[in-house]
C-alpha positions as CSV (number, residue, x, y, z in Angstrom):
1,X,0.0,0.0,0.0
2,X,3.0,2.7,0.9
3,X,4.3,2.2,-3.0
4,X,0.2,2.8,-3.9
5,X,0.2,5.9,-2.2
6,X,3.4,7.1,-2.8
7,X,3.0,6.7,-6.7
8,X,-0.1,8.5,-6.6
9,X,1.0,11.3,-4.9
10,X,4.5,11.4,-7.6
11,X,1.9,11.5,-10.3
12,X,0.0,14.1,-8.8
13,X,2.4,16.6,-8.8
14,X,4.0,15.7,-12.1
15,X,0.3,17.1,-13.3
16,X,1.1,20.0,-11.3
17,X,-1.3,19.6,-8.1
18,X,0.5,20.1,-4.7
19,X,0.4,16.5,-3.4
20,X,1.5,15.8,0.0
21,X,1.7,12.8,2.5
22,X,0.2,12.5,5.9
23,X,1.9,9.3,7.3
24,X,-0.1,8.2,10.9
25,X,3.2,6.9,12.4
26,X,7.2,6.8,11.8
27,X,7.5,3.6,9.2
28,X,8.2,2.7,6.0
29,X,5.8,5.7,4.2
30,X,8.0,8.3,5.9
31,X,11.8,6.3,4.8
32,X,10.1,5.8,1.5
33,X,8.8,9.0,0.9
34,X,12.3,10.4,2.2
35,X,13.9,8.9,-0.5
36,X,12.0,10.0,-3.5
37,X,12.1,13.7,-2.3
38,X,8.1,13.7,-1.6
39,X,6.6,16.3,1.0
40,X,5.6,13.9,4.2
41,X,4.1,14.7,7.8
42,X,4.6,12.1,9.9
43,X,2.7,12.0,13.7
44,X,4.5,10.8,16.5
45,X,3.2,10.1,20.0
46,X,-0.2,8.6,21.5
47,X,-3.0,8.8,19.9
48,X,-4.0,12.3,21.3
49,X,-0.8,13.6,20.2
50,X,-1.1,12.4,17.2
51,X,-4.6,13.6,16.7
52,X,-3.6,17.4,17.4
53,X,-0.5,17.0,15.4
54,X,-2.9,15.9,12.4
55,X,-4.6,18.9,13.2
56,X,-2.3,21.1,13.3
57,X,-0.9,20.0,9.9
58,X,-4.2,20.1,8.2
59,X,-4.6,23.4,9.5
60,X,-1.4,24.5,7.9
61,X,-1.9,22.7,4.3
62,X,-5.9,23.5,3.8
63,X,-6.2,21.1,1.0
64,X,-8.7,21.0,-1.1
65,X,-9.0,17.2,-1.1
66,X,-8.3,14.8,1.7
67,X,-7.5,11.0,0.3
68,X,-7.9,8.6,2.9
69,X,-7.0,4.7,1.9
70,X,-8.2,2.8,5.4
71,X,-10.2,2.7,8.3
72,X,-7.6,4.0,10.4
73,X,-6.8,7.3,8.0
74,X,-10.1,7.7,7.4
75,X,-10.4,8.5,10.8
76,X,-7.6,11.1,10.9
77,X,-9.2,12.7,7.4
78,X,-12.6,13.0,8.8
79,X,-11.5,15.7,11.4
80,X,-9.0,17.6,8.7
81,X,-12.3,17.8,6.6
82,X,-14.1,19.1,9.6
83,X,-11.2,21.8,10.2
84,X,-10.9,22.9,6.9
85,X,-14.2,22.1,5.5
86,X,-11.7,20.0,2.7
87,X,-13.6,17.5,0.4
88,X,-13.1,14.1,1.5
89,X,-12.3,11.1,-0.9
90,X,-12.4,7.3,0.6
91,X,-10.7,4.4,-0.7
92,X,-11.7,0.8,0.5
93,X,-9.1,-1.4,-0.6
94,X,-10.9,-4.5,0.6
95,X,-10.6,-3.6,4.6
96,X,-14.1,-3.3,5.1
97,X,-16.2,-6.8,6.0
98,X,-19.5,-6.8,7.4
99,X,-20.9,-4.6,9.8
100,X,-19.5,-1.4,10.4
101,X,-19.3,0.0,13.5
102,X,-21.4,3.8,14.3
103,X,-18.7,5.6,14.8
104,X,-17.4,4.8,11.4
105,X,-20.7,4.9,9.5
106,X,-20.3,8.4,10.5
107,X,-16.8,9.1,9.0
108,X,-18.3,7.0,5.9
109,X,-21.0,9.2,5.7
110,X,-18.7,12.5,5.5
111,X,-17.1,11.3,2.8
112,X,-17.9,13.0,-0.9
113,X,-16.8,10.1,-2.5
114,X,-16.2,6.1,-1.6
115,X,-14.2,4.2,-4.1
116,X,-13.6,0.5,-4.2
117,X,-10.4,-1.2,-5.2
118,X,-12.9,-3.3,-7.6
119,X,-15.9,-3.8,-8.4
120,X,-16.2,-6.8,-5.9
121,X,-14.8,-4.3,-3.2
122,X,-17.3,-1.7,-4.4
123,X,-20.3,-3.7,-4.1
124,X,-19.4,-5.5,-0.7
125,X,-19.0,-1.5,0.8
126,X,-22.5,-0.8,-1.1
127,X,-24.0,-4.0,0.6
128,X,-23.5,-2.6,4.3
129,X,-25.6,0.2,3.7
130,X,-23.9,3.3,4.9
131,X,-23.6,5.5,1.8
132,X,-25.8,5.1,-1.5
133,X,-23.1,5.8,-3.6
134,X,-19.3,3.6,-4.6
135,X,-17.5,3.7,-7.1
136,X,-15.2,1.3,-8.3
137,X,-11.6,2.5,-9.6
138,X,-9.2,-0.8,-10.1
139,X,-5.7,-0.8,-8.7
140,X,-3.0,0.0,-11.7
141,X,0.3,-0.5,-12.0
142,X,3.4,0.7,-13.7
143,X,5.6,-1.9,-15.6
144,X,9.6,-0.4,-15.2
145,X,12.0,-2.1,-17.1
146,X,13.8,-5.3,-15.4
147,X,16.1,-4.7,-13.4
148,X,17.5,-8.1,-13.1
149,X,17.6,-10.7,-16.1
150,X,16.2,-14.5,-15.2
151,X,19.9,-15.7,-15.1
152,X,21.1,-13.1,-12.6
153,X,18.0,-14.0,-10.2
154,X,18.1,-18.1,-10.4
155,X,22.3,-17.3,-9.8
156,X,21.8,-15.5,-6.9
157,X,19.0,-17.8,-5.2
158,X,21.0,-20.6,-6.3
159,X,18.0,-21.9,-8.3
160,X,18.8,-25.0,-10.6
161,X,16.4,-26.5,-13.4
162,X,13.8,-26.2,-10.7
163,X,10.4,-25.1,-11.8
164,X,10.0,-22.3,-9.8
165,X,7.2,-20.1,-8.3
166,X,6.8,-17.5,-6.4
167,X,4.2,-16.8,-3.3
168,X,4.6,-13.1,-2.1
169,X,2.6,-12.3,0.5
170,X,2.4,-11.2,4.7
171,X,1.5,-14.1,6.5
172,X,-1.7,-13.7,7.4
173,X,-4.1,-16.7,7.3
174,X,-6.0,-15.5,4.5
175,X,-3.3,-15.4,2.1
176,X,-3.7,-19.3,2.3
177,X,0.0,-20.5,3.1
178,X,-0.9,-23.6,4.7
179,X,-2.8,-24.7,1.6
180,X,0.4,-23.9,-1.0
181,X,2.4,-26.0,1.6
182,X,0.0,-28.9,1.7
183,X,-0.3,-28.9,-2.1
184,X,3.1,-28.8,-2.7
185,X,3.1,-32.1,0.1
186,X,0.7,-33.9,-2.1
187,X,3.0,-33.0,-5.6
188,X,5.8,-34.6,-3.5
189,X,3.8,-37.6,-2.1
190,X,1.4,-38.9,-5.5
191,X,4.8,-37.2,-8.0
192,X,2.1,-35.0,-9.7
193,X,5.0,-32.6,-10.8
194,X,7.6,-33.0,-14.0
195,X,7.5,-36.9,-15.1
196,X,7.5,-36.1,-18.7
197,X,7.5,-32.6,-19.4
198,X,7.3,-30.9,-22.6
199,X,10.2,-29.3,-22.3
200,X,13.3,-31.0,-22.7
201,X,15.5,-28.8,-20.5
202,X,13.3,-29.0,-17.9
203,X,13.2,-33.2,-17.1
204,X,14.3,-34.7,-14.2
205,X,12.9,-31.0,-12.4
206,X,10.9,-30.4,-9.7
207,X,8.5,-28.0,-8.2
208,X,9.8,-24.9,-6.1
209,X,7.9,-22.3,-4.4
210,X,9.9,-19.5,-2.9
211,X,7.9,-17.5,-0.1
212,X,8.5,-14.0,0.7
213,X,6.4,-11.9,3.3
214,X,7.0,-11.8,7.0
215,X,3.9,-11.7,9.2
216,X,2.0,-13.0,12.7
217,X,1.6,-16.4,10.8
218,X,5.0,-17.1,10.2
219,X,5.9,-19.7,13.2
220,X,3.1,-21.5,12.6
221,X,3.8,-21.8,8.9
222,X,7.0,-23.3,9.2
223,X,6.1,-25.6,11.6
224,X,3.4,-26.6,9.2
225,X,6.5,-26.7,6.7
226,X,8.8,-28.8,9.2
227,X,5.7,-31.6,10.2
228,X,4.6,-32.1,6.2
229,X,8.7,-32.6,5.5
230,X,8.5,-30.0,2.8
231,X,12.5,-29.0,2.9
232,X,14.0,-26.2,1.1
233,X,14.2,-28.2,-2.3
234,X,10.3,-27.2,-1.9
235,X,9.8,-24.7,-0.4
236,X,12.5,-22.1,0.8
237,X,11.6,-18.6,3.1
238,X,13.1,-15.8,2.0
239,X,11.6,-13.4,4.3
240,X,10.6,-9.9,3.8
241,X,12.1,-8.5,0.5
242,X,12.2,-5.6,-0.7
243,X,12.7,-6.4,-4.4
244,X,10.2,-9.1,-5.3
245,X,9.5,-7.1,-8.4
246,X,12.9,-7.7,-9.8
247,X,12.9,-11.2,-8.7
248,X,9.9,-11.7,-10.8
249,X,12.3,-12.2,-13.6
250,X,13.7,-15.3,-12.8
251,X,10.2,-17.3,-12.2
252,X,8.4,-19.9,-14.0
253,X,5.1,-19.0,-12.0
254,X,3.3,-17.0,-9.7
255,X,0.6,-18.7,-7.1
256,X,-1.3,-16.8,-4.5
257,X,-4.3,-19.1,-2.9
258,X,-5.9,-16.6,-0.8
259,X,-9.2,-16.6,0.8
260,X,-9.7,-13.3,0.7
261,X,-8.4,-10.3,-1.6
262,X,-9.3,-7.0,-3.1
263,X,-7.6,-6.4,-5.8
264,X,-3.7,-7.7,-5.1
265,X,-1.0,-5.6,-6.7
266,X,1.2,-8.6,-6.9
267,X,-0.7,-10.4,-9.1
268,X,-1.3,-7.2,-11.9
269,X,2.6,-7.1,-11.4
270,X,3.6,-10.9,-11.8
271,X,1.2,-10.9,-14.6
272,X,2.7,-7.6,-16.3
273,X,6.5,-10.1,-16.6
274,X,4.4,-12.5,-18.5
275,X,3.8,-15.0,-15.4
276,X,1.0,-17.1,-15.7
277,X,-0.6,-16.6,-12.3
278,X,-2.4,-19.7,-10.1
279,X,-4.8,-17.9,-7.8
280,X,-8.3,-18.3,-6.2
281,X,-11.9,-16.6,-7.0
282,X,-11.9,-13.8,-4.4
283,X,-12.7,-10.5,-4.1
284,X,-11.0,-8.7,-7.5
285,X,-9.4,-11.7,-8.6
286,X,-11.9,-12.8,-10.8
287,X,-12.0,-9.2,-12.9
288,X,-8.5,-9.6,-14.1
289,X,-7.8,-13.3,-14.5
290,X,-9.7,-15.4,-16.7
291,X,-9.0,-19.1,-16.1
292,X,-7.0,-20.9,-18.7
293,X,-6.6,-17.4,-20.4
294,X,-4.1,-16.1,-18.2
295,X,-3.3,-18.3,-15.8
296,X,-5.3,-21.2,-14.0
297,X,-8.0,-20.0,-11.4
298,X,-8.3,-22.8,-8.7
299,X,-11.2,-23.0,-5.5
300,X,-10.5,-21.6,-2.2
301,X,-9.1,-23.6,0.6
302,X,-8.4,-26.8,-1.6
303,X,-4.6,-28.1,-1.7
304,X,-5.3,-30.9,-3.5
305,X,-6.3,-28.6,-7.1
306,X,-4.0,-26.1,-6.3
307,X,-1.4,-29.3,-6.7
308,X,-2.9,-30.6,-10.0
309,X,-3.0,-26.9,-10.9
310,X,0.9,-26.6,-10.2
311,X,1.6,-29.5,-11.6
312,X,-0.4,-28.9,-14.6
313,X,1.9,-25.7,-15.4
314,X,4.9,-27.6,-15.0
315,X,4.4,-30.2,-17.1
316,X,4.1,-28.3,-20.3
317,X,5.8,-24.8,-19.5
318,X,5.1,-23.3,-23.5
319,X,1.2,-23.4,-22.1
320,X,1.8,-21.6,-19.1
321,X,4.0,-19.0,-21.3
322,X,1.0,-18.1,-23.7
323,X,-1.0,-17.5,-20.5
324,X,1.5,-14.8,-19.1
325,X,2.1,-13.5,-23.0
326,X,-2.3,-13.0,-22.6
327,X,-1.6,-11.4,-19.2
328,X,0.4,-9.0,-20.0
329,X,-1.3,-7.4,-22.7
330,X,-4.3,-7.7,-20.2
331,X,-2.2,-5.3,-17.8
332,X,-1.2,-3.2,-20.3
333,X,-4.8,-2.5,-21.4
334,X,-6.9,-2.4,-18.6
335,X,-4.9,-2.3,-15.7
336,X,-2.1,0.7,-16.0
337,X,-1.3,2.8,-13.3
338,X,-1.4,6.0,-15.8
339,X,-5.1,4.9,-16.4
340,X,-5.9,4.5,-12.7
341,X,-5.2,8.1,-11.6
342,X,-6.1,9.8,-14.4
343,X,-9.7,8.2,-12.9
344,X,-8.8,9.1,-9.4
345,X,-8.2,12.5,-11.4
346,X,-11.7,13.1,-13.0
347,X,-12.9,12.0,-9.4
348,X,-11.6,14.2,-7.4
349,X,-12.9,17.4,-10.1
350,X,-16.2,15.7,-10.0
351,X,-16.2,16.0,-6.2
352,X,-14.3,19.5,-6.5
353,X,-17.6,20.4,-8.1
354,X,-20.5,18.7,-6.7
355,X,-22.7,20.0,-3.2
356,X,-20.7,19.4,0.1
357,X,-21.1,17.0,2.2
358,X,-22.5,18.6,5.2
359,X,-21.6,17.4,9.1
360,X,-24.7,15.5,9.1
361,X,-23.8,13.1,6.3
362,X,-25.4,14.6,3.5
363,X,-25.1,16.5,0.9
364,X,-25.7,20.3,0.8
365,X,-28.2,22.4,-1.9
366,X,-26.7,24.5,-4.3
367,X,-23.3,23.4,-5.8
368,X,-19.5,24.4,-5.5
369,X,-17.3,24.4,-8.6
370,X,-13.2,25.1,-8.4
371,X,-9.4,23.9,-10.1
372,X,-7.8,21.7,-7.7
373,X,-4.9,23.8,-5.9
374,X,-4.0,20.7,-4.0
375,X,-4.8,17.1,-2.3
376,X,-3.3,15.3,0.9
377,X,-3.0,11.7,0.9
């Protein structure tokens, strides 16, 4: 989410709008930030402190437009909107299940705008009931140029003829890691994987799955690892990394069997390196891949297809090649980061110009037209 935001905010003052960062605590957002010269608050101290700091800064800046991308900001934008009397943009990238508490339906309700990561996200934040209006803006990406070629990866990861995925995610029960590790068991167990391949420089290979995230899951998942006898020849940890977009380049395949998603970044970005992609039917998922099109689309919570799914890829790799070749035109054309905020864009001028929300949740009479002098993200 930091790169999201950060992005966002870089394109928004290339198109000449005085962007700035609000960042709730010291972290990654403010080192980030930092480093590619971008104008960042960051609050310090308890939460009262942090709330009069935020203030205090709001005060200061008077933007126009107040972007808030989770519960916890939106909390911190709905008082700089009743400071300034800013308008007050809301993006739901998937945080929101079921009810919603009072206290928030009220900071929903002061928002001029709610925007879903997808139209799935959209439509589960229209189902609660708090605001009659969401729109859905999909998640973008930008595709840079490789920084790392496929030998220079495999070298330094000391990958062999391995057929090799990738699984980048926090580990977090949702993402689904104890089903990858109990498909890659039954690959192992019933040799689903690489008995006669198509290709010829891939025989005698197996299946690997490299893991990177860190997370509250993580102990259990490598015990999970250490009781099913999956060693590193099948699974190996890399931890958190930084760079999992230029590792990208030296993969066979990207897998992510989640049960629950918005509208995941990593996949738009394993598909835009031509990865044919194995994931699940949740939330966003299904609006960018189409199974057997771009990659292989697999139920939730069910090791033993995710396995045949693997193994399926494996066995004939030129298939799973015209998959990622589909996927990346599919990024390219639908999916762009350029595309995404010239949305977020035409949004916020929409909201620029449309009747105020008023304290009580609704929207004022009359109407309130100006050019955008600035936004704070």
């Amino acid at each position: 989410m930091e790169h999201f935001v950060l992005r966002l905010v870089e394109v928004q003052r290339q198109q000449g709008h005085d962007a700035s960062i609000l960042a709730l605590r010291p972290g990654p957002l403010e080192d980030l930030a930092r480093e590619r010269g971008l104008p960042a608050t960051v609050l310090q101290g308890n939460k009262i402190e942090r709330l009069a700091r935020a203030a205090a800064a709001f005060g200061v800046a008077r933007p126009q437009i107040i972007h808030a991308h989770n519960p916890t900001s939106l909390h911190y934008a709905t008082l700089g909107k009743l400071i300034t009397r800013s308008r007050l943009v809301y993006t739901d990238h998937a945080q929101t299940r079921g009810i919603i508490r009072v206290p928030s339906q009220y900071e929903w309700r002061q928002a001029d705008a709610v925007v879903g990561c997808s139209q799935d996200t959209a439509d589960r934040c229209g189902a609660v009931g708090v605001v009659d209006e969401i729109t859905a803006i999909h998640n973008g990406i930008e595709i840079p140029p490789a920084k790392k070629t496929r030998e220079q990866v495999r070298s330094e990861l000391k990958l062999g003829n391995e057929y090799v995925g990738i699984f980048p995610a926090a580990f977090h029960r949702v993402k689904g890691h104890d089903v990858l590790l109990r498909a890659l068991a039954i690959l192992r167990d019933e040799d689903l994987e690489l008995t006669a391949t198509a290709d010829p420089r891939m025989s005698e290979t197996r299946v690997r799955v490299l893991v990177a995230g860190d997370g509250d899951e993580r102990d259990r998942i490598h015990a999970l690892a250490k009781e099913l006898k999956l060693g590193p020849e099948w699974v190996t940890f890399l931890g958190f990394r930084k760079d999992v977009p230029d590792l990208l380049a030296g993969m066979d395949f990207f897998v992510l069997p989640s049960r629950m998603e918005g509208l995941p970044l990593s996949i738009l970005e394993a598909m835009a390196r031509e990865l044919p992609v194995v994931v699940t039917p949740v939330g966003g998922v299904p609006e960018v891949v189409t199974d057997d099109v771009h990659g292989l689309v697999v139920p939730v919570d069910d090791p033993r297809a995710l396995a045949e799914a693997i193994g399926r890829l494996a066995e004939d790799p030129q298939v799973g090649k015209a998959m990622g070749q589909r996927g990346k035109r599919r990024v390219e054309e639908d999916f762009s980061f350029s595309k995404m905020a010239r949305k977020y864009e035409d949004l916020y001028l929409r909201v620029l110009e449309s009747p105020r929300i008023g304290l009580a949740g609704r929207r004022a009479t009359g109407s309130s037209a100006g050019s955008e002098r600035g936004s704070a993200t």
